[in-house]
C-alpha positions as CSV (number, residue, x, y, z in Angstrom):
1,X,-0.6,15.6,33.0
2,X,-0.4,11.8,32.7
3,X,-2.8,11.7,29.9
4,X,-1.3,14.8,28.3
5,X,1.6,12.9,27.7
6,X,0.3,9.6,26.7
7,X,-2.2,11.6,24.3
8,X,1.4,13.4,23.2
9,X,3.0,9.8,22.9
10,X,0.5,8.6,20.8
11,X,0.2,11.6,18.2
12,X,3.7,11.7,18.3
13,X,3.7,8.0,16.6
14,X,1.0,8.6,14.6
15,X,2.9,11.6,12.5
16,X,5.9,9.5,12.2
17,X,3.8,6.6,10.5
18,X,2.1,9.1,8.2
19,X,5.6,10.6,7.1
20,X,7.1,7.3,6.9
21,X,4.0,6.6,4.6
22,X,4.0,9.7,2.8
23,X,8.6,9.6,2.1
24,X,7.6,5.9,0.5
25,X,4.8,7.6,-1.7
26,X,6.8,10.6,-2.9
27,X,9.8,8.2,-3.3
28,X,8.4,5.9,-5.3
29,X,6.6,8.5,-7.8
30,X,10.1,10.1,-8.0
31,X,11.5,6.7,-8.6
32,X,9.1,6.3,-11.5
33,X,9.2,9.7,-12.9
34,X,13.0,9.0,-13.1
35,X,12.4,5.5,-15.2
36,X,10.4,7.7,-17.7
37,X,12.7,10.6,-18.3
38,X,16.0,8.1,-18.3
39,X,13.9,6.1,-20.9
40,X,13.0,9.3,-23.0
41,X,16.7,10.6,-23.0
42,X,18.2,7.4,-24.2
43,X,15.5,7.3,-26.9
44,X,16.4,10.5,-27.8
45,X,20.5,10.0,-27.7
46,X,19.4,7.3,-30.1
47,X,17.7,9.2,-32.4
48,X,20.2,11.5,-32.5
49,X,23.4,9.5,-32.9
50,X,21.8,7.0,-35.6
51,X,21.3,9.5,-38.7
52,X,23.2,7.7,-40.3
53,X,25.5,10.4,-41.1
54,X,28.6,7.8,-41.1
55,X,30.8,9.7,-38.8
């Protein structure tokens, strides 16, 4: 029983590493996904608030 829980222990702290790894990855991807769409909108607000229309 003793090494049951010591084997437990162990997986146990290996899972939280990998999700602790695995939220950095998916927040950083979201993080940069984010940049690129923020980017593209204002680009496209600018495009379409400098026609030139005068207004």
């Amino acid at each position: 029983l003793e090494l049951l829980q010591v084997r437990m222990t162990q997986e146990k702290a290996e899972a939280l590493t990998i999700r602790e790894a695995k939220t950095a990855e998916v927040t950083a991807q979201f993080t940069a996904a984010k940049v690129q769409a923020d980017t593209l909108l204002q680009q496209s607000l600018n495009d379409c608030h400098n026609q030139g229309s005068g207004n």
